[in-house]
PyMOL CGO cylinders between C-alpha atoms (Angstrom):
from pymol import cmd
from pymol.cgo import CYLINDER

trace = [
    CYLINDER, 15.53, -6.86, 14.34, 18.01, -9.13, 12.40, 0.3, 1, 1, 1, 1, 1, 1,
    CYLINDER, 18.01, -9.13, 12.40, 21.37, -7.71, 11.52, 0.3, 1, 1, 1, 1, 1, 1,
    CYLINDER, 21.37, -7.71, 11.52, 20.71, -7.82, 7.96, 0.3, 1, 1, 1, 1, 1, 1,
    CYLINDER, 20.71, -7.82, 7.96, 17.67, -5.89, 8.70, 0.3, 1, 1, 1, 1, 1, 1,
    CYLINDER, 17.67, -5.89, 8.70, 19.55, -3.11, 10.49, 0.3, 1, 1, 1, 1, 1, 1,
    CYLINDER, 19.55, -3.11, 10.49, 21.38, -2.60, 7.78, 0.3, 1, 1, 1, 1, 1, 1,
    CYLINDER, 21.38, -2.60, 7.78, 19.35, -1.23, 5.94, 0.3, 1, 1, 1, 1, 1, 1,
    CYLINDER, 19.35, -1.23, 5.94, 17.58, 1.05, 8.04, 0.3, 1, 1, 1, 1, 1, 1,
    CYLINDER, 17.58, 1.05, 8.04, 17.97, 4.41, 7.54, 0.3, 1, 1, 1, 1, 1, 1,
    CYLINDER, 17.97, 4.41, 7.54, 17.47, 7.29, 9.70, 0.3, 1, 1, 1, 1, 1, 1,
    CYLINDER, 17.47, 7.29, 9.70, 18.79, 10.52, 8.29, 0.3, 1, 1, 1, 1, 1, 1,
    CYLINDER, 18.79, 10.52, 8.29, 20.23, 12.92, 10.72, 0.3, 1, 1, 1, 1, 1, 1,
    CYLINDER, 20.23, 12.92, 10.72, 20.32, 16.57, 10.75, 0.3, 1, 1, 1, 1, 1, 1,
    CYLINDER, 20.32, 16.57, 10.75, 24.50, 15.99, 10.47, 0.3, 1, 1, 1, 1, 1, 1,
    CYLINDER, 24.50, 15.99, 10.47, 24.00, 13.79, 7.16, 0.3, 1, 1, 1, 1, 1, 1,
    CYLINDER, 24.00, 13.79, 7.16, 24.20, 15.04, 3.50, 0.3, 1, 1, 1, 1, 1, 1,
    CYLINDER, 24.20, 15.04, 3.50, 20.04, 15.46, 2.34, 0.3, 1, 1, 1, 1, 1, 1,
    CYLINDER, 20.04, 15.46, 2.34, 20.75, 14.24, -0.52, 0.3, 1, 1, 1, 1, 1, 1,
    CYLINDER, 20.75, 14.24, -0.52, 22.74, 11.39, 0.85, 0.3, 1, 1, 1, 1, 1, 1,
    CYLINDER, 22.74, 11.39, 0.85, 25.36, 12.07, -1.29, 0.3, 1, 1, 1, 1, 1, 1,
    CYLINDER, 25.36, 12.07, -1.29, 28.29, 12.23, 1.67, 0.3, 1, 1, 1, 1, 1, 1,
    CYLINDER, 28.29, 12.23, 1.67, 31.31, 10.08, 0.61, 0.3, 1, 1, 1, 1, 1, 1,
    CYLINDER, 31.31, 10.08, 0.61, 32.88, 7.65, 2.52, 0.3, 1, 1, 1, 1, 1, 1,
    CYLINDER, 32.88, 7.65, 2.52, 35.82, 9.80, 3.58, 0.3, 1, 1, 1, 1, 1, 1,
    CYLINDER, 35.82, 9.80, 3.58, 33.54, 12.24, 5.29, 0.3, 1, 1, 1, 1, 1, 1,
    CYLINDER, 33.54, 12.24, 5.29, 31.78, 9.75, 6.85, 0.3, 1, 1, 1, 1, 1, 1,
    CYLINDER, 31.78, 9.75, 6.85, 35.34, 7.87, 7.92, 0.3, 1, 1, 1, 1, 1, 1,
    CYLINDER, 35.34, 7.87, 7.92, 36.07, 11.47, 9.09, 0.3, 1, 1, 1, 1, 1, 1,
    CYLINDER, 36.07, 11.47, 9.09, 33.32, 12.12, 11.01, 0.3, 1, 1, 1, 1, 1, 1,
    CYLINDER, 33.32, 12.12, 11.01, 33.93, 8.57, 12.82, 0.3, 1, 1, 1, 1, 1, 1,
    CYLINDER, 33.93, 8.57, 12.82, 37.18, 9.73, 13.47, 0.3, 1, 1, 1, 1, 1, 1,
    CYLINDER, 37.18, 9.73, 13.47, 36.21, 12.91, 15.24, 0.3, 1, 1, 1, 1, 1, 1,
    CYLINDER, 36.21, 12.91, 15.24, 33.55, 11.02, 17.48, 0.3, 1, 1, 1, 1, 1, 1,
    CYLINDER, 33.55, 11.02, 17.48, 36.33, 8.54, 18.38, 0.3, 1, 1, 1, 1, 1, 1,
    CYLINDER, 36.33, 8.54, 18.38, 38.31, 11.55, 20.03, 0.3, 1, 1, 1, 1, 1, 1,
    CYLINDER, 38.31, 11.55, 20.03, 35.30, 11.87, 22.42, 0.3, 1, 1, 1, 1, 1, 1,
    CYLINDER, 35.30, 11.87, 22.42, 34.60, 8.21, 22.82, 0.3, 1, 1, 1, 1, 1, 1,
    CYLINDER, 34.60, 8.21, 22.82, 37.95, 7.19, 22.92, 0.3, 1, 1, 1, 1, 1, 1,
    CYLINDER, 37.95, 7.19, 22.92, 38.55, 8.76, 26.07, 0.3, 1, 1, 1, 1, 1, 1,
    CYLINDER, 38.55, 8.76, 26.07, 35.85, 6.43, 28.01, 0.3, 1, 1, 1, 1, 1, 1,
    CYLINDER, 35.85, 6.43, 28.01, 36.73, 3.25, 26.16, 0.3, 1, 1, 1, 1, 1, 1,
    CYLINDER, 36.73, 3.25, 26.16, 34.49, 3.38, 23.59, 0.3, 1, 1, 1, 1, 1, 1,
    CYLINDER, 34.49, 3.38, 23.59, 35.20, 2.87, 20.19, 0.3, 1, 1, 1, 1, 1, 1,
    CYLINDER, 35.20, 2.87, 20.19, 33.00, 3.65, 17.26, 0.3, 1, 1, 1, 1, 1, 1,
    CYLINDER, 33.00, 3.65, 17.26, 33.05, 2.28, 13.43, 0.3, 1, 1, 1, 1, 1, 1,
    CYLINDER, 33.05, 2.28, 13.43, 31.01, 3.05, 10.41, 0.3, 1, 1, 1, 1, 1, 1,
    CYLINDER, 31.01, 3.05, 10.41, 28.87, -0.26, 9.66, 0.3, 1, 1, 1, 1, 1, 1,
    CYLINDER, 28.87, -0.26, 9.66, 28.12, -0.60, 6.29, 0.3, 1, 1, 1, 1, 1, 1,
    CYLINDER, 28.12, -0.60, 6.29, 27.90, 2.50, 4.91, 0.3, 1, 1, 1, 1, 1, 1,
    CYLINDER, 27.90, 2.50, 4.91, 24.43, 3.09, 6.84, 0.3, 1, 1, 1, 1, 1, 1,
    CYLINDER, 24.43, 3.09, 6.84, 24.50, 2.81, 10.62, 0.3, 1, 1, 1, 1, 1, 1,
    CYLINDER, 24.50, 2.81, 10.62, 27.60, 2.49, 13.64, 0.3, 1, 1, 1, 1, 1, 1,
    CYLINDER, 27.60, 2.49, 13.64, 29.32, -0.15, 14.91, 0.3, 1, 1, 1, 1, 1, 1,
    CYLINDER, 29.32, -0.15, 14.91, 30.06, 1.15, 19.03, 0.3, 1, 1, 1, 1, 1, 1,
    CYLINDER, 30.06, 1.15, 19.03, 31.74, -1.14, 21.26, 0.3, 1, 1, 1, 1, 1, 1,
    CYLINDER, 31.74, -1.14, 21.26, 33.76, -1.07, 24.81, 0.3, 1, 1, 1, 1, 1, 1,
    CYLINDER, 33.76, -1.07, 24.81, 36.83, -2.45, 25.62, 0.3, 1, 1, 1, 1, 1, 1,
    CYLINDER, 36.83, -2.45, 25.62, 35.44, -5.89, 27.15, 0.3, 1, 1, 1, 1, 1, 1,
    CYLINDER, 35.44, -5.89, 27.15, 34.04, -6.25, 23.47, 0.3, 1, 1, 1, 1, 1, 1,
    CYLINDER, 34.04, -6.25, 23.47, 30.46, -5.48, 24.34, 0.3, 1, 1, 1, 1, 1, 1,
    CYLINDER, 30.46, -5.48, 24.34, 29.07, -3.94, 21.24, 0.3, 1, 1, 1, 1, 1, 1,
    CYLINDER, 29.07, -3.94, 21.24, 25.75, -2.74, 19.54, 0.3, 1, 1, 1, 1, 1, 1,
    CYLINDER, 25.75, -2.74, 19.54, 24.73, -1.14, 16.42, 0.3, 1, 1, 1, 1, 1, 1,
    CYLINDER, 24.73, -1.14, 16.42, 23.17, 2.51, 16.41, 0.3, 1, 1, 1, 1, 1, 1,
    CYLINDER, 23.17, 2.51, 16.41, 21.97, 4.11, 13.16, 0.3, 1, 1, 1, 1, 1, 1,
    CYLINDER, 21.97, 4.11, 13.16, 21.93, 7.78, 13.39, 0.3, 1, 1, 1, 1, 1, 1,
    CYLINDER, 21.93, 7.78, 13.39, 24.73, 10.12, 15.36, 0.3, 1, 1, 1, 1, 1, 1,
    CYLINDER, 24.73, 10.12, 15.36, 21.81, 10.81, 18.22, 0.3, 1, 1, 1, 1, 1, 1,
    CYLINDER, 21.81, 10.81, 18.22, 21.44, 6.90, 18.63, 0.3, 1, 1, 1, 1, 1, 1,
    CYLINDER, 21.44, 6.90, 18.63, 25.34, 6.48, 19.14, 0.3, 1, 1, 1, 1, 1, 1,
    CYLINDER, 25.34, 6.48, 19.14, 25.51, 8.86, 22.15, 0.3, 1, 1, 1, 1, 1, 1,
    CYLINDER, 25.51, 8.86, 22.15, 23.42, 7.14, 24.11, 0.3, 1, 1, 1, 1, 1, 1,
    CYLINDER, 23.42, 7.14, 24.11, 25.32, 4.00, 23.70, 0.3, 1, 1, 1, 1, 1, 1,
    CYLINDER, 25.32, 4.00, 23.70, 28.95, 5.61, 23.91, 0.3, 1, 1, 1, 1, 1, 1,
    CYLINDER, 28.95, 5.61, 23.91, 27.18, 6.34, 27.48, 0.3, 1, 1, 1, 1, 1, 1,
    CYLINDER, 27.18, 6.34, 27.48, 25.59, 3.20, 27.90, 0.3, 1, 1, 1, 1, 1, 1,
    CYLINDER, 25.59, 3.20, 27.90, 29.02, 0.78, 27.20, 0.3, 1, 1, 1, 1, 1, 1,
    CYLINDER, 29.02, 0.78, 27.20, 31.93, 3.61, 28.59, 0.3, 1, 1, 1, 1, 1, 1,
    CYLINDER, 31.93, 3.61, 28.59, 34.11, 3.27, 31.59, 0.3, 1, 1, 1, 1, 1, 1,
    CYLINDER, 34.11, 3.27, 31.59, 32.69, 6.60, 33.09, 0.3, 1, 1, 1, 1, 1, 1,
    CYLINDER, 32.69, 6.60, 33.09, 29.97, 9.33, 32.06, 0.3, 1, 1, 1, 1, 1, 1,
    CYLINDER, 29.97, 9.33, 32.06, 31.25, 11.61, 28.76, 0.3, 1, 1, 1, 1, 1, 1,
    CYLINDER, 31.25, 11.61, 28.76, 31.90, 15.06, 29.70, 0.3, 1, 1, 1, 1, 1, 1,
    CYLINDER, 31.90, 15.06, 29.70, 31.97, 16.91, 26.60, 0.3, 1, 1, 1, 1, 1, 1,
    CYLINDER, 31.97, 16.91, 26.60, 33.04, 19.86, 28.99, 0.3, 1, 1, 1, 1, 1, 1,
    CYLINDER, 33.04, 19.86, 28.99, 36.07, 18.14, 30.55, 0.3, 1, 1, 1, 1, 1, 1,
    CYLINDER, 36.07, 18.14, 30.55, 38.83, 20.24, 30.33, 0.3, 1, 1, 1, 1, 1, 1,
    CYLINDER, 38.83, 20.24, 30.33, 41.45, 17.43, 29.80, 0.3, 1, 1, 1, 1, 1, 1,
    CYLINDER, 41.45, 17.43, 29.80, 38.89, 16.31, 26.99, 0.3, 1, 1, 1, 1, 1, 1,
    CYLINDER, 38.89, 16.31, 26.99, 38.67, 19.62, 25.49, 0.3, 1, 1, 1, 1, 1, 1,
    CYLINDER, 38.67, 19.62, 25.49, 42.82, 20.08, 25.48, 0.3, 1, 1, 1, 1, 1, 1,
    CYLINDER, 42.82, 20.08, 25.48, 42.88, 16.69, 23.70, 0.3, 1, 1, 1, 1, 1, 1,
    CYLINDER, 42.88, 16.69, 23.70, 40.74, 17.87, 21.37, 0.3, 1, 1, 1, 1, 1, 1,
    CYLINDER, 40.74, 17.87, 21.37, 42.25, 21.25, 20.90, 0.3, 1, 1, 1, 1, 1, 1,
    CYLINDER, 42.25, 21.25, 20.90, 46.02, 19.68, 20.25, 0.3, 1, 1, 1, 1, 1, 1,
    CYLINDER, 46.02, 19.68, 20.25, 44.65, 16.48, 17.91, 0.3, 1, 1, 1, 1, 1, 1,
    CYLINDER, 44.65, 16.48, 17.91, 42.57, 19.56, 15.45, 0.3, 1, 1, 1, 1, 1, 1,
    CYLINDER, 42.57, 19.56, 15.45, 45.53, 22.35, 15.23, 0.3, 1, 1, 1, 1, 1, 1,
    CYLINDER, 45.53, 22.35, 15.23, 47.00, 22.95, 11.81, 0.3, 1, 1, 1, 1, 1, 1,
]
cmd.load_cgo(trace, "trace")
């Protein structure tokens, strides 16, 4: 499939407004979130157009995923090591960057 073409696919997840009618700042916020996870394999994730993800690796291999279930496969695929979403140091980083 042709970039263009990706972007306008649309899978709607179970974590995505049924109406569609999520703003951009939850979305942005919901990137931000996943980047706390992905971040700590060298993964970094970007909203692409409003409609899928942008997920790349420091050594700037990248893809585009279109639903949150796609992504984690390819935060796995292009990290430095296997995600952990159990990792103690990963939770604790988690834990201090959500207080308030």
């Amino acid at each position: 499939m042709c970039g263009l073409c990706g972007v306008y696919r649309r899978m709607p997840h179970w974590s995505d407004a049924l109406d569609g009618s999520a703003s951009r700042r939850e979305r942005l916020r919901k990137v931000d979130f996943i980047n706390q996870f992905a971040g700590t394999v060298g993964v970094k994730v970007r909203d692409f157009c409003g409609s899928s993800f942008s997920v790349a690796n420091r050594k700037g291999k990248s893809t585009i995923t279109y639903s949150v279930e796609d992504f984690w496969a390819q935060v796995d695929a292009l990290s430095e090591r296997p995600l952990d979403p159990l990792d103690e140091r990963l939770i604790a980083i988690l834990v201090a960057n959500n207080e308030h």
